[in-house]
C-alpha positions as CSV (number, residue, x, y, z in Angstrom):
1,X,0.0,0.0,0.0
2,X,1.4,3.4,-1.0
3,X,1.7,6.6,1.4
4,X,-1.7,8.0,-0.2
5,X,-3.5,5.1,0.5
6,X,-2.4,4.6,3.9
7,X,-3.4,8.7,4.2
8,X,-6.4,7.6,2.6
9,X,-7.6,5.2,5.0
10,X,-6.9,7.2,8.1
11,X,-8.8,9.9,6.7
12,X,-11.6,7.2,6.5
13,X,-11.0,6.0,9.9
14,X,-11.4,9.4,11.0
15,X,-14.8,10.5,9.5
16,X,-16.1,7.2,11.3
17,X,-14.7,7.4,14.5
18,X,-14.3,10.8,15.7
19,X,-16.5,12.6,12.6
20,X,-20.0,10.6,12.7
21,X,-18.3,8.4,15.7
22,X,-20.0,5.0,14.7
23,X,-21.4,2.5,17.5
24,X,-21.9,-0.7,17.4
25,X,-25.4,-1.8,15.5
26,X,-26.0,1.6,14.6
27,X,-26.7,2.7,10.9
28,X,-25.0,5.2,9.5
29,X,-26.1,7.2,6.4
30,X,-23.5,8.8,3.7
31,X,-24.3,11.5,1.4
32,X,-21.3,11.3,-1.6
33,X,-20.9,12.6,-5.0
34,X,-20.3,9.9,-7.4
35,X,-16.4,11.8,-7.8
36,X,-15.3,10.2,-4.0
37,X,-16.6,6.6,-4.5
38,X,-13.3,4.9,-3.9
39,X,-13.1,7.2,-0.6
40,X,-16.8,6.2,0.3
41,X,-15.6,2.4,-0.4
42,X,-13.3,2.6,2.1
43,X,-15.3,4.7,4.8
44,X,-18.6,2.0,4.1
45,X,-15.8,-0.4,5.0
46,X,-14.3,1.2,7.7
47,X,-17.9,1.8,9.3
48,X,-19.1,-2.2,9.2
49,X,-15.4,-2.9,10.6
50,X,-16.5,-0.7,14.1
51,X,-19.8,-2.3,14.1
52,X,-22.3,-0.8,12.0
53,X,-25.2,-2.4,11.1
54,X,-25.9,-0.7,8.1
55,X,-24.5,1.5,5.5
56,X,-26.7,3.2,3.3
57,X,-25.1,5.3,0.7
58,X,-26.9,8.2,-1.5
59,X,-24.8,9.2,-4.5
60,X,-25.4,12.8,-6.0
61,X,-23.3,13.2,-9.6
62,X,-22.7,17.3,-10.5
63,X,-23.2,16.9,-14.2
64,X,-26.5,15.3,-13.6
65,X,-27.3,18.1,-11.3
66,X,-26.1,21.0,-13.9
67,X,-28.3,19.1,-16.6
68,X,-31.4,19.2,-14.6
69,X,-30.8,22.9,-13.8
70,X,-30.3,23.6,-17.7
71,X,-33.1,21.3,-19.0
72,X,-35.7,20.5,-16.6
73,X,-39.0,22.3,-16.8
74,X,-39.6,25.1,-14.5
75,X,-42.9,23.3,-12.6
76,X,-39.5,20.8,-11.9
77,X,-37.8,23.1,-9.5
78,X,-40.7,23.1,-7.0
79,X,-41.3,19.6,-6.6
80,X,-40.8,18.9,-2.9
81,X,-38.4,16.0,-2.3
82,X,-40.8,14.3,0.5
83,X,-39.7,11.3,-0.3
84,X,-36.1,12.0,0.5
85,X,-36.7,14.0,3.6
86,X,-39.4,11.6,5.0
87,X,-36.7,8.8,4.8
88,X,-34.0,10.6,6.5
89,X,-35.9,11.8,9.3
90,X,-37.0,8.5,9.7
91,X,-33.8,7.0,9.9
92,X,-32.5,9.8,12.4
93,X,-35.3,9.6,14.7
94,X,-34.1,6.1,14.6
95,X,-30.7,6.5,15.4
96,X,-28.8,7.0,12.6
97,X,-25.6,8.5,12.2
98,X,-25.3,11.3,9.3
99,X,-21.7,11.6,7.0
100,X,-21.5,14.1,4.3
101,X,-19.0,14.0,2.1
102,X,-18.5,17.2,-0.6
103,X,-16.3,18.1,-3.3
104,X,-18.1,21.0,-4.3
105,X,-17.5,22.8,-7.4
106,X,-17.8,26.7,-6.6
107,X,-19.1,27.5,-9.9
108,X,-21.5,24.7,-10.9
109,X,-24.6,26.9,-11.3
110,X,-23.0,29.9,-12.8
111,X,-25.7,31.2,-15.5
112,X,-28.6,29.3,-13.9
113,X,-31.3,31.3,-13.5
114,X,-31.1,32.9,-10.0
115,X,-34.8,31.7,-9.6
116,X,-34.2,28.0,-10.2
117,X,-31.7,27.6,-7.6
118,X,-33.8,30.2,-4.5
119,X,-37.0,27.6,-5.9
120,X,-35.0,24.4,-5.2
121,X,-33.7,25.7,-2.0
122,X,-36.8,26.4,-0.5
123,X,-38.3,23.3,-1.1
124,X,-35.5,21.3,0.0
125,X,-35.4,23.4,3.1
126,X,-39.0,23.5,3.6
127,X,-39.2,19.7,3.0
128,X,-36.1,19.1,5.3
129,X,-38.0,21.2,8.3
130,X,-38.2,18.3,11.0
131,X,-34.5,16.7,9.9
132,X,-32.7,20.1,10.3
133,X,-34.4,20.5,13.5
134,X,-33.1,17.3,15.2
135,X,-29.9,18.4,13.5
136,X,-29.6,22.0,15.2
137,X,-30.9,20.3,18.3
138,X,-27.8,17.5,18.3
139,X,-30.3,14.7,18.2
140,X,-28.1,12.7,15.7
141,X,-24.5,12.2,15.2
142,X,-23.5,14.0,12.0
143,X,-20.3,15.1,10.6
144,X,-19.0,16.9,6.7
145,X,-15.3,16.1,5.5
146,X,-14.4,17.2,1.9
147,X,-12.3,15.6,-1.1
148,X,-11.1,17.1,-4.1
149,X,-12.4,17.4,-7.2
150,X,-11.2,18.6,-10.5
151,X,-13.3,21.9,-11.1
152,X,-12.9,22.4,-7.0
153,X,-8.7,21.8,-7.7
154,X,-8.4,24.2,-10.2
155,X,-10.2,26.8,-8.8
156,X,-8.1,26.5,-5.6
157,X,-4.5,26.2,-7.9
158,X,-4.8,27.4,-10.7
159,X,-1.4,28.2,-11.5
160,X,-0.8,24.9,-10.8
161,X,-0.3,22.3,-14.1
162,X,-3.7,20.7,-14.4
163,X,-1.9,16.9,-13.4
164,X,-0.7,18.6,-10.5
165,X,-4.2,20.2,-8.9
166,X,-6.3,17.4,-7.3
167,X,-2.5,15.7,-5.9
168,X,-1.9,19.2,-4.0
169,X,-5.3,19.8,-2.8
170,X,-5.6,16.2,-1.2
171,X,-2.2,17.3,0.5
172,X,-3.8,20.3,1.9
173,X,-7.0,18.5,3.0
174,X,-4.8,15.6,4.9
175,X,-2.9,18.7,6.8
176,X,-5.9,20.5,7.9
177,X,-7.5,17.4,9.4
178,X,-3.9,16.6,10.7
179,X,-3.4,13.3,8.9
180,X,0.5,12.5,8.7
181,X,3.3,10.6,10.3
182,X,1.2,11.0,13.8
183,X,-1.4,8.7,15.6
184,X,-4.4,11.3,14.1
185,X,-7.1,10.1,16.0
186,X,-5.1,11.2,19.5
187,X,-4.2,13.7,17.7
188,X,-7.7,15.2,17.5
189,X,-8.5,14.0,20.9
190,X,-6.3,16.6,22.1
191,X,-7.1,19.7,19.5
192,X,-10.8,19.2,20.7
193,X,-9.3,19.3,24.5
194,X,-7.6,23.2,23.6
195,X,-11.1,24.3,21.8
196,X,-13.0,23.1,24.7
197,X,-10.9,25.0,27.2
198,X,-11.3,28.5,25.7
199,X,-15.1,27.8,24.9
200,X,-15.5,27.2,28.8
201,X,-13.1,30.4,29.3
202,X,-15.5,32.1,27.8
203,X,-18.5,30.8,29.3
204,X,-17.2,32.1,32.6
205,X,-17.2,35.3,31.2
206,X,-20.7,35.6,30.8
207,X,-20.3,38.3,28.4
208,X,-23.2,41.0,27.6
209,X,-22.3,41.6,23.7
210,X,-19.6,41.5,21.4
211,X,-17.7,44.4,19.8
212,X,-16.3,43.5,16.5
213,X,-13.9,46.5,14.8
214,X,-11.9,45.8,11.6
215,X,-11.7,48.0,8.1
216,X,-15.1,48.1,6.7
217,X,-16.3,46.7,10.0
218,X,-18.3,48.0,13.4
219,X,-20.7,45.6,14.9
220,X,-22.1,44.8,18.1
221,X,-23.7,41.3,18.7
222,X,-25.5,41.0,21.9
223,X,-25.7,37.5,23.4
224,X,-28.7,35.6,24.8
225,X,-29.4,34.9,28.8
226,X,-28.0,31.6,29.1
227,X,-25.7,31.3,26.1
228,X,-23.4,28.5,25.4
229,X,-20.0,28.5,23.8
230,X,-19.0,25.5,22.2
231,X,-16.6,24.0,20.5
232,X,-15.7,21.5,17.6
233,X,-16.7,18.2,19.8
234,X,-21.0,17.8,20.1
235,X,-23.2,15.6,22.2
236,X,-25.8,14.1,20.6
237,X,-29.1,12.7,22.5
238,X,-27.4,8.8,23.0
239,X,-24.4,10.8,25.2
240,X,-22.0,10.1,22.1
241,X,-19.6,12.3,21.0
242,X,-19.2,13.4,17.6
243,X,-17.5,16.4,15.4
244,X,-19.7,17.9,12.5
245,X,-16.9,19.7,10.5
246,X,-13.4,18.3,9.9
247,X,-11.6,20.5,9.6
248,X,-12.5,22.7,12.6
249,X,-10.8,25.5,14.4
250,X,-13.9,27.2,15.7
251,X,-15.4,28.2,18.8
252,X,-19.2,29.0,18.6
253,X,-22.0,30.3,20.1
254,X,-26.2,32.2,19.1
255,X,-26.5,35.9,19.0
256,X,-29.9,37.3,20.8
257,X,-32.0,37.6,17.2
258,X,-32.5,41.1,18.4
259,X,-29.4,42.5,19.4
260,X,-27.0,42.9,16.2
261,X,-26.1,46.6,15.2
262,X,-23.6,48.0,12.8
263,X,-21.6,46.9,9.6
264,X,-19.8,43.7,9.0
265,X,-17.6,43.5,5.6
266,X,-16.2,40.3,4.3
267,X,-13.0,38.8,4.3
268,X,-13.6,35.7,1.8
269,X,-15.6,34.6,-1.1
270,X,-18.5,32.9,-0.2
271,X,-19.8,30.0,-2.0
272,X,-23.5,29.6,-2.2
273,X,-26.0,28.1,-4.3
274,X,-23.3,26.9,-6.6
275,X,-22.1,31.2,-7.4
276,X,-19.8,33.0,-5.4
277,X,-20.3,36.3,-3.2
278,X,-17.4,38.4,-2.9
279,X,-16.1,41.9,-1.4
280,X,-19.6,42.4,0.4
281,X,-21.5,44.4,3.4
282,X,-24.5,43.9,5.2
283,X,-25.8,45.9,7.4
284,X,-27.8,45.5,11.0
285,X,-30.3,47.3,13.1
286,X,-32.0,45.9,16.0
287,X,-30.7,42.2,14.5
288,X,-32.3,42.7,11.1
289,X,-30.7,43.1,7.9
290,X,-31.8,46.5,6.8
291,X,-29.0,46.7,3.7
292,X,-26.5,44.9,1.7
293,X,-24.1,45.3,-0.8
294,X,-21.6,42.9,-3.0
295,X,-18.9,43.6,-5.1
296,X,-20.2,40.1,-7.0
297,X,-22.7,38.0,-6.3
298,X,-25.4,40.9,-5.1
299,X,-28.3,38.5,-7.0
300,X,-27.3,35.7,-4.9
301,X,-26.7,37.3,-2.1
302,X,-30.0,38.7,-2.3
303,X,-31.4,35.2,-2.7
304,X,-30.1,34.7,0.6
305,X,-31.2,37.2,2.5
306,X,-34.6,36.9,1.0
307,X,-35.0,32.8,1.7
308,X,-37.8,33.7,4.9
309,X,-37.8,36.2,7.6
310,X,-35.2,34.0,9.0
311,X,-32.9,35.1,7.0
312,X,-32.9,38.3,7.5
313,X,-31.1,37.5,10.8
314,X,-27.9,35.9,12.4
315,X,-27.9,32.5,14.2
316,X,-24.7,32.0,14.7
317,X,-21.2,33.9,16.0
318,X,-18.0,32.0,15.9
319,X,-14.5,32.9,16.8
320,X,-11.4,31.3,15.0
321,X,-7.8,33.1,15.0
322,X,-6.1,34.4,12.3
323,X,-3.1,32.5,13.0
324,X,-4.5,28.7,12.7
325,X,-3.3,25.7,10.7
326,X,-6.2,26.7,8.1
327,X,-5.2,30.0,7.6
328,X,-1.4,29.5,7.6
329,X,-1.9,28.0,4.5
330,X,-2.8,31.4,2.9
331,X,-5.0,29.5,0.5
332,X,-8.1,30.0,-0.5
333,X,-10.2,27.2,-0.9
334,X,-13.4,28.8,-2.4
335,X,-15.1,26.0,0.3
336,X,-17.0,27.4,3.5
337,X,-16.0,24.3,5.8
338,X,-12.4,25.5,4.7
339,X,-12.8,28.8,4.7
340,X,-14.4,29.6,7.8
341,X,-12.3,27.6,9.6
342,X,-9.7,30.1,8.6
343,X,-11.4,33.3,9.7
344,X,-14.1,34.2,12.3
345,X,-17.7,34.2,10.9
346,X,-20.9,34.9,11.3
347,X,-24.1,32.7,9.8
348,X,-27.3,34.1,8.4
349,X,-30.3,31.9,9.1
350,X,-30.9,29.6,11.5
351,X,-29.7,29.5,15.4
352,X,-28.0,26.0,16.8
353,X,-30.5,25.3,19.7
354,X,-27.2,23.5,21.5
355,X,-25.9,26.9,22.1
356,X,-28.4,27.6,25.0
357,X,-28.7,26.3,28.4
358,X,-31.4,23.4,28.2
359,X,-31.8,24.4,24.7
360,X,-31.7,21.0,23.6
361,X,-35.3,20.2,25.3
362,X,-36.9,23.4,24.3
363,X,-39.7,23.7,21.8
364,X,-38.9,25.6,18.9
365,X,-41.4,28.4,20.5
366,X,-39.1,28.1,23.5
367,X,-36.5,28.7,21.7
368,X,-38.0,31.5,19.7
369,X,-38.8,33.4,23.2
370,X,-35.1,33.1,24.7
371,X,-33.8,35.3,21.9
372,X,-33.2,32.4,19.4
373,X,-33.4,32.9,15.5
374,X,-35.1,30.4,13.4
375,X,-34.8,29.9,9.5
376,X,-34.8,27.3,6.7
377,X,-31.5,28.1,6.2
378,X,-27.9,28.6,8.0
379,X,-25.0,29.9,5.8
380,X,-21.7,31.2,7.2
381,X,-19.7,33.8,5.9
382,X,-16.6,34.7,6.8
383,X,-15.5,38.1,8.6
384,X,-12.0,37.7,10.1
385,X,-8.7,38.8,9.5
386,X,-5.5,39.7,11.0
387,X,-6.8,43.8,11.4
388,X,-10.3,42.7,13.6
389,X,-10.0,43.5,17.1
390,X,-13.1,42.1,19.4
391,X,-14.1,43.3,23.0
392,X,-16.1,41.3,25.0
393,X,-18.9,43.6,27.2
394,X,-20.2,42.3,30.6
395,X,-23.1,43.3,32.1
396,X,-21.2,46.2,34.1
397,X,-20.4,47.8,30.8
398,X,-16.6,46.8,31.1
399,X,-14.8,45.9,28.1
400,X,-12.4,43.1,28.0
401,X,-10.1,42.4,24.7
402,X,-11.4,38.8,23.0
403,X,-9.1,39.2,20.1
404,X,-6.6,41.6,19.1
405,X,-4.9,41.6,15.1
406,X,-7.2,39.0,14.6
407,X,-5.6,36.5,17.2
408,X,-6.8,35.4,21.1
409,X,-5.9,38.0,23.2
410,X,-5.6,35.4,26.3
């Protein structure tokens, strides 16, 4: 077996055991373009060798996906896929563990209508309702990792000769989920360990708001009574543990839906509905998005912010330093679970009930009434860079420095 393989497999070994964290009996679900089937192979493999009882694949191919966006009828895009979401809630209600695995091409749907792709994602979402809540809530163990593909490759290297693209980007992807010459498993063992210490640092804080200042950036993000910070490692409802993004550098918590003022300006381009968003603002009073503006993308950022009410509003505010193994790379990978593990970000869209004491039990009305934002949607962006400075505000009024040049400033 040659080095890649060998990389190969641990990465495998990985997504099952500390990603989706597979027990014994239990059924565990992939979601895999048709690209990363001798990667799925080995992860379907990997998964029966812990104990799984079953492993149910659903393959998704991107040129089958670009020809139904190009050809299909328009009645097409509003067809509601019940039949998908009624089987995956069904199988997460019953204890099923959820693995995503993307190699997203940034500009799939370039020249689609803008319609066609805001239709299908509101079905999907609206169809997906009762699955996304369990999912926000931590019922189910669910995790995302990310291979390469050749449009993806390209658009990350493209100075790079064209037999030389997918070879470096699979090198990249093995660093940032610390695959190597190390034992990676312990090795994430003890990354989640540091995340988890500064996400209780700050829960002791108790902090008031947040005061982000950076070029093109002044924002205050009030925080909830009772918020939680948290960290790359989850619970879900069966007391397993289980990481949804690998990579992950990030420290998270829910913004009060009420309580966001001021002007936030990107950092990266965001990838979205298959077109990307670049060199944008948005702007917030009393939590609601009352303007926008984008350098590219303004249609699709539009489409966004115009999914429901939801979306009008934040549901998520997560710290990651500027000086991380993501961002040391100084590449851009045109990928959010990349991308904003190299930069603090924000999400538009829907709040993680996790992130609130006893917010796991609450009813979405419950939830709703403690300052929570709900949505059909949840989409980071990314705002971070070595120039942001954050202050942290207690109830007193006192200011305390979170991050300074972009880094943790204790």
């Amino acid at each position: 077996m040659n080095s890649f393989e060998k990389k190969l497999q641990q990465y495998a070994a990985l997504a099952v055991q500390v990603g989706v964290n597979v027990h014994q009996g239990q059924t565990l679900v992939v979601n895999a373009p048709i690209s990363a089937a001798h990667f799925v192979r080995l992860i379907v493999k990997e998964a029966y060798s812990v104990g799984a009882k079953l492993v149910k694949v659903n393959w998704s191919d991107e040129t089958v996906t670009r020809i139904h966006y190009d050809l299909a009828p328009d009645e097409a895009f509003s067809i509601e896929p019940k039949w998908f979401a009624g089987e995956m809630t069904e199988l997460v209600e019953n204890g099923a563990a959820v693995l995503h695995v993307i190699a997203e091409n940034p500009d799939l749907l370039n020249g689609v209508p803008q319609e066609r792709i805001v239709t299908t994602q509101k079905v999907r979402a609206k169809a997906l309702e009762k699955y996304r809540e369990y999912q926000m809530a931590d019922k189910f163990s669910w995790s995302i990792v990310a291979v390469p593909s050749a449009e993806w490759a390209a658009k990350v290297f493209p100075d790079l000769p064209e037999n030389e693209q997918v070879e470096k980007l699979w090198d990249v992807i093995f660093k940032t989920v610390r695959i190597g010459d190390q034992d990676a498993v312990a090795e994430w063992k003890s990354h989640l360990q540091n995340l988890d210490s500064r996400a209780e640092l700050l829960n002791s804080k108790k902090y008031k708001k947040l005061h982000y200042t950076a070029p093109g950036t002044d924002l205050t993000i009030e925080l909830p009574e009772g918020h939680l910070w948290v960290s790359g490692g989850s619970i879900n409802e069966q007391g397993h543990v289980f990481v949804a993004n690998m990579p992950t550098e990030e420290v998270f918590t829910a913004p009060l839906k009420t309580g966001v003022n001021g002007t936030v300006r990107s950092t990266k381009p965001l990838s979205y509905g298959g077109n990307l968003i670049d060199g944008f603002s948005i702007t917030f009073e009393n939590g609601r998005i009352v303007d926008y503006t984008a350098e590219q993308g303004l249609e699709a950022l539009k489409s966004l912010v115009e999914m429901d009410e939801g979306a009008h509003y934040l549901g998520e505010v997560a710290l990651v330093p500027h000086q991380s193994p993501i961002s040391d790379t100084n590449i851009l990978f045109f990928n959010t679970l990349f991308d904003e593990n190299a930069s603090n970000h924000l999400a538009i869209g829907n709040a993680y009930a996790f992130c609130l004491e006893g917010g796991k039990t609450m009813s979405q009305q419950q939830l709703a009434e403690s300052g929570l934002n709900s949505s059909l949607t949840h989409v980071d962006f990314m705002i971070g860079s070595g120039e942001m400075d954050i202050n942290g505000v207690t109830a007193d009024g006192t200011e305390e420095p979170i991050f300074r040049k972009g880094n943790w400033a204790f």
